[in-house]
C-alpha positions as a printed Julia matrix, in Angstrom:
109×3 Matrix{Float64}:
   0.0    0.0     0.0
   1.53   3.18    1.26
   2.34   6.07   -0.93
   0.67   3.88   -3.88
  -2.29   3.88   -2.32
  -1.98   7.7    -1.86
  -1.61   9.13   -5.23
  -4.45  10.85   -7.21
  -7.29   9.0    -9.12
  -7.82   8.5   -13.19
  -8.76  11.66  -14.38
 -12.46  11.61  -16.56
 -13.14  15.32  -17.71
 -11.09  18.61  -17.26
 -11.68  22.25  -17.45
  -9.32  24.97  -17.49
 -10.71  28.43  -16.55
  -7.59  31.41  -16.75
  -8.44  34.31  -14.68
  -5.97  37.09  -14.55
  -3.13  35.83  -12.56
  -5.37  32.84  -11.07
  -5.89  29.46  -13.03
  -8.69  27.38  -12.1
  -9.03  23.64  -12.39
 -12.25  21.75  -12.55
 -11.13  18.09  -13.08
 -13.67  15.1   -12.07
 -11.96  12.0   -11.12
 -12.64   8.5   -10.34
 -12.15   6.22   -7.37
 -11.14   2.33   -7.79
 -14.87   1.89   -7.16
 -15.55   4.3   -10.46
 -17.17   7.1    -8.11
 -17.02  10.12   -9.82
 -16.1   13.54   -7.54
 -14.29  16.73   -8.12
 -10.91  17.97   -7.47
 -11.17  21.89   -7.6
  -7.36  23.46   -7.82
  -6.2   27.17   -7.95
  -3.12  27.92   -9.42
  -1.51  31.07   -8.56
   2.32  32.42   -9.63
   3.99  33.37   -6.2
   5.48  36.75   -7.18
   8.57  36.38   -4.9
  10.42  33.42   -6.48
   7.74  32.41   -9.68
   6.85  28.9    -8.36
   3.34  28.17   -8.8
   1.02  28.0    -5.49
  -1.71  25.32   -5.92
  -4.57  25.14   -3.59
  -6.78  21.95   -4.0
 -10.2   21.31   -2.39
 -12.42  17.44   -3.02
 -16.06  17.72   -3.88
 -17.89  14.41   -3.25
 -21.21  13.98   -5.4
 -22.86  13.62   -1.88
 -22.04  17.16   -1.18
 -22.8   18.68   -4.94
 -26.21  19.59   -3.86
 -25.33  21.71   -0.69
 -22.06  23.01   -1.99
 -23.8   24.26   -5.02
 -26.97  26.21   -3.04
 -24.08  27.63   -0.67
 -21.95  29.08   -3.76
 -25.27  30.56   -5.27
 -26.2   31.96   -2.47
 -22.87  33.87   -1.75
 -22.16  35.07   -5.49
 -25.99  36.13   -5.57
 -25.42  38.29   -1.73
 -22.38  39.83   -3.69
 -24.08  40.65   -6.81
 -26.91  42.46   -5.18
 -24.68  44.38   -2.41
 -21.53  45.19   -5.13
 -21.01  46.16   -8.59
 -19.46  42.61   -9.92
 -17.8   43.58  -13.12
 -17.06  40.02  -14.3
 -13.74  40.23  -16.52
 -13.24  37.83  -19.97
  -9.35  37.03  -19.78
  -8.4   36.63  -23.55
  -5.03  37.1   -24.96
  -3.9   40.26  -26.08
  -2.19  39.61  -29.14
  -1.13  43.45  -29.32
   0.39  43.0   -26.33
   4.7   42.93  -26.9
   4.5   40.5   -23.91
   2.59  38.45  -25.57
   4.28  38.53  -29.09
   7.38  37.29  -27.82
   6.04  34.74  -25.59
   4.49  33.07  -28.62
   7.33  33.77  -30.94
   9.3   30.55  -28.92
   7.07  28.48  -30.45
   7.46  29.62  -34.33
   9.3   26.68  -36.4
  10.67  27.4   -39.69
  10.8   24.07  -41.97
């Protein structure tokens, strides 16, 4: 057993969301027993040395029900006690930052 018995489940279905300097990750799993359930991981850049900072939290299909009335409920408080100005995170392919990032990946045959 030991560290075998420790390391993550076959992942069924992920989604990637980018938001500003956070990256979400909403990646359903299974157990041995093929019980689906939900890993939810942030991703954040730590601006002191540039190593990534994950933060991981399990959602168990038991719990989708309540976790799901208890994140509505909180986003919906915000919304109607604060201006949410919800931003779309696309690349900016203006951007000089940007332009040489992808310019490592340009291959000349």
């Amino acid at each position: 057993m030991g560290d075998f018995e420790n390391k993550e489940r076959e992942e069924v279905f992920s989604k990637k969301v980018r938001a500003g300097k956070r990256t979400y990750f909403f990646d359903v799993k299974a157990t041995r027993s093929n019980d689906y359930y939900i890993t939810i991981t942030e991703s954040k850049k730590r601006f002191e040395d540039g190593q990534f900072i994950k933060h991981k939290i399990f959602l168990y299909k038991e719990d989708f029900e309540k976790f799901a009335e208890g994140l509505t409920d909180v986003v919906e408080y915000i919304k109607s006690n604060q201006e949410v100005v919800e931003k779309r995170y696309e690349p900016n392919f203006e951007d000089p930052a940007y332009a040489s990032e992808s310019s490592k990946d340009d291959f000349s045959f």
